[in-house]
KOLTIKE-80234 format. One line per field, with one value per residue: residue in three letters; x, y, z of N, C-alpha, C, O in turn. Coordinates in Angstrom, 2 decimals. Layout:
# KOLTIKE-80234
res: ALA,... .
n.x: X,... .
n.y: Y,... .
n.z: Z,... .
ca.x: X,... .
ca.y: Y,... .
ca.z: Z,... .
c.x: X,... .
c.y: Y,... .
c.z: Z,... .
o.x: X,... .
o.y: Y,... .
o.z: Z,... .
This chain:
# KOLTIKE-80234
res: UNK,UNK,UNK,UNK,UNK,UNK,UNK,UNK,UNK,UNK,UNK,UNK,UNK,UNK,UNK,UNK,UNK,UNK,UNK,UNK,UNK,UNK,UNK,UNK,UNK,UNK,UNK,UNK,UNK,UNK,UNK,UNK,UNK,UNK,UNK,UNK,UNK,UNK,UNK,UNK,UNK,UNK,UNK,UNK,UNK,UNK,UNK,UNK,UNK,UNK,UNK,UNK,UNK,UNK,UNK,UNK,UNK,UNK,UNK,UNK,UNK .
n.x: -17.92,-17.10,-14.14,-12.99,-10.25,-8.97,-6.73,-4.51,-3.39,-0.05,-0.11,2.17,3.09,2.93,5.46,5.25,7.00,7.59,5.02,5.13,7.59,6.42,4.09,5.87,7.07,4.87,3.56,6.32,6.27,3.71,3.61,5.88,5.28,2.59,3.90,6.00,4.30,3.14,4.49,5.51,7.39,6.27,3.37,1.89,2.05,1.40,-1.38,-2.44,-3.18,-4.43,-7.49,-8.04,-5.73,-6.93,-9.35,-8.46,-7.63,-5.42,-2.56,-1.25,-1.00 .
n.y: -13.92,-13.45,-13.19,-11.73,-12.83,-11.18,-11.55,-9.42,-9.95,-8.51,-7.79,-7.58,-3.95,-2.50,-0.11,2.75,4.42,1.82,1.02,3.82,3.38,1.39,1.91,4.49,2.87,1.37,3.15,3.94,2.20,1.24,4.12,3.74,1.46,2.37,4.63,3.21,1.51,3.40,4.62,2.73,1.47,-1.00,-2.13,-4.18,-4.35,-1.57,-1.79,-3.68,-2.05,0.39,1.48,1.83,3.67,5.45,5.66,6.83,9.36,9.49,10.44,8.70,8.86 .
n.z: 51.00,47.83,45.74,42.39,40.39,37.30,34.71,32.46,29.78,27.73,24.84,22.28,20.58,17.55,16.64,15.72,13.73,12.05,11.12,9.70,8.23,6.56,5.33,3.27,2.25,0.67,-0.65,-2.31,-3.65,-5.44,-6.65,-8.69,-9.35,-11.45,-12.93,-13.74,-15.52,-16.84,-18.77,-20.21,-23.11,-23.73,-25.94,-24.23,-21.33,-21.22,-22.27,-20.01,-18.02,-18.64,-19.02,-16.17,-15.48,-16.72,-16.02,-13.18,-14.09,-14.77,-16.89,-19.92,-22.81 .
ca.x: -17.54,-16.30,-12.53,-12.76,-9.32,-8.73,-5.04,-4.80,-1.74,-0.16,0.19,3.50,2.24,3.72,6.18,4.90,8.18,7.53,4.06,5.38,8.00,5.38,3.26,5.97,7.33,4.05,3.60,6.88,6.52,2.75,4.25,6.96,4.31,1.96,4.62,6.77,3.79,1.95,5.40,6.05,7.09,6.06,2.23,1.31,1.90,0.64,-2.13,-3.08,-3.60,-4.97,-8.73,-7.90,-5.14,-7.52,-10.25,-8.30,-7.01,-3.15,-2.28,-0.73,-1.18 .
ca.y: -12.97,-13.96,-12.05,-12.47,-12.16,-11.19,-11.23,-9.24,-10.12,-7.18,-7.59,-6.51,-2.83,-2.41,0.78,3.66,4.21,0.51,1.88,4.85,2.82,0.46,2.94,4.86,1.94,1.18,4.71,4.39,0.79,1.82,4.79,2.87,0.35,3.13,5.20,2.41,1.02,4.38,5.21,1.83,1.44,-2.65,-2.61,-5.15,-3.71,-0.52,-2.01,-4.16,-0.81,1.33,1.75,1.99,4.86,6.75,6.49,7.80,10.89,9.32,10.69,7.85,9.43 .
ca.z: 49.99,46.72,45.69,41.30,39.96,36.28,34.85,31.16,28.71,27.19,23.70,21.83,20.07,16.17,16.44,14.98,13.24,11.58,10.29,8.96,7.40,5.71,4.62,2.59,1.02,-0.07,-1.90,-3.46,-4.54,-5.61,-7.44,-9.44,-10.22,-12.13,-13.62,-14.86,-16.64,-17.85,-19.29,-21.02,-24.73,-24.08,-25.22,-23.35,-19.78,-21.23,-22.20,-19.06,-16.95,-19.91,-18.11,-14.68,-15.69,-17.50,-14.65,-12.32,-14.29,-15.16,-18.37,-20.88,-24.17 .
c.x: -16.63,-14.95,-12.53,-11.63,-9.28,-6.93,-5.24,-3.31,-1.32,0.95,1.16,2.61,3.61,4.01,5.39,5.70,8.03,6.37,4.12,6.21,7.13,5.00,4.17,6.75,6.37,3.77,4.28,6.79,5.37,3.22,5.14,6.28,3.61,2.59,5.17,5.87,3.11,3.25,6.06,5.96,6.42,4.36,1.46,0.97,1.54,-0.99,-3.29,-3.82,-4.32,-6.09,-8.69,-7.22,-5.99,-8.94,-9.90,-7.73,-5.86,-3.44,-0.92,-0.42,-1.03 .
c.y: -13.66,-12.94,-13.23,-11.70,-11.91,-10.66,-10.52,-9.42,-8.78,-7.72,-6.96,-5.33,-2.69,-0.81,1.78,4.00,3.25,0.91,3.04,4.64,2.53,1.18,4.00,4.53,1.61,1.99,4.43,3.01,0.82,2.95,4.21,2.43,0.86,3.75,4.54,1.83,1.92,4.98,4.26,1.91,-0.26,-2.32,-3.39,-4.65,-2.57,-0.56,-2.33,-3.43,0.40,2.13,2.19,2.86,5.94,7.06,7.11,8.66,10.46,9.46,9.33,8.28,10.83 .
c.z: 48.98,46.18,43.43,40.72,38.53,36.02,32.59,30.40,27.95,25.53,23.03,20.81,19.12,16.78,15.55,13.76,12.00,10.65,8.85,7.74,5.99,4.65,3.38,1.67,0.23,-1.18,-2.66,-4.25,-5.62,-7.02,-8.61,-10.33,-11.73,-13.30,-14.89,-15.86,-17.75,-18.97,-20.25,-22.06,-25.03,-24.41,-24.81,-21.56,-19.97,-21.21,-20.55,-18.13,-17.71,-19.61,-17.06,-14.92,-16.14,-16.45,-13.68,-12.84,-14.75,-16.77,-19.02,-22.14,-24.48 .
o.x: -15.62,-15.10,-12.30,-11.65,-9.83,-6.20,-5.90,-2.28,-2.21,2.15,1.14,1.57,4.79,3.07,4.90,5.10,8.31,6.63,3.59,6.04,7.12,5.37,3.43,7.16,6.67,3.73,3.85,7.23,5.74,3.16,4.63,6.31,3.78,2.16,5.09,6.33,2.70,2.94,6.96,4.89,6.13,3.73,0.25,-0.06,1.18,-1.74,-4.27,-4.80,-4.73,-6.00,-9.42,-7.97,-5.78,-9.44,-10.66,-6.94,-5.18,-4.19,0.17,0.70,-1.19 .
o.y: -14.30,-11.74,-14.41,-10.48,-12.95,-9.89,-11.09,-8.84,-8.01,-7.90,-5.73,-5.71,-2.71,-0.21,1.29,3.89,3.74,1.13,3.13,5.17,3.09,1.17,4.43,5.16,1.48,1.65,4.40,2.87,0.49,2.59,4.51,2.63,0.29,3.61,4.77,1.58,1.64,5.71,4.64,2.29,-0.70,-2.19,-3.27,-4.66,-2.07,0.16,-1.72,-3.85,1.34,3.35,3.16,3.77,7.14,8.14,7.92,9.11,11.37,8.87,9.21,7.94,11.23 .
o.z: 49.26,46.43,43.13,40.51,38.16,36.65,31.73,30.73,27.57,25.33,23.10,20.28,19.47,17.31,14.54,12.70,10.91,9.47,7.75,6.64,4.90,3.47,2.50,0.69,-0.96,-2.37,-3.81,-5.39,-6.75,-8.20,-9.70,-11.55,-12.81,-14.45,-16.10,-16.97,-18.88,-19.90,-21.01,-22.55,-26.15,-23.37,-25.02,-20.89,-18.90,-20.55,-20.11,-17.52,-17.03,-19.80,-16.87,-14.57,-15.95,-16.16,-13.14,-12.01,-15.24,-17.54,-18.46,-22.53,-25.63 .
C-alpha cells in the first residue's frame, strides 16, 4: 500500500479593510482627476479630456 502525502502553503489573504481602502482612494483620486480637469481655465488640460468627457455625459461647457 502506497500512503501519498500532500502539504498546501497558506498564502497571506489581502484584508478586506485594505481593499476597501484601495478602492476608495481610487474613486477619490479618479474623481479629482476628472473634475479638476473638466473645470480647468488651462486649455490645454481641458482640452486633452474634451472627447472622453463628453462621451461619458461630463458636462464642460
Amino acid at each position: 500500500m502506497t500512503t501519498t502525502t500532500t502539504q498546501s502553503l497558506a498564502l497571506p489573504q489581502a484584508r478586506s479593510s485594505s481593499n476597501v481602502t484601495s478602492l476608495i482612494g481610487a474613486v477619490l483620486l479618479g474623481s479629482v482627476i476628472v473634475f479638476a480637469t473638466g473645470f480647468s481655465g488651462t486649455s490645454a488640460a481641458h482640452n486633452a479630456a474634451h472627447d472622453m468627457r463628453h462621451a461619458n455625459a461630463f458636462p464642460c461647457h
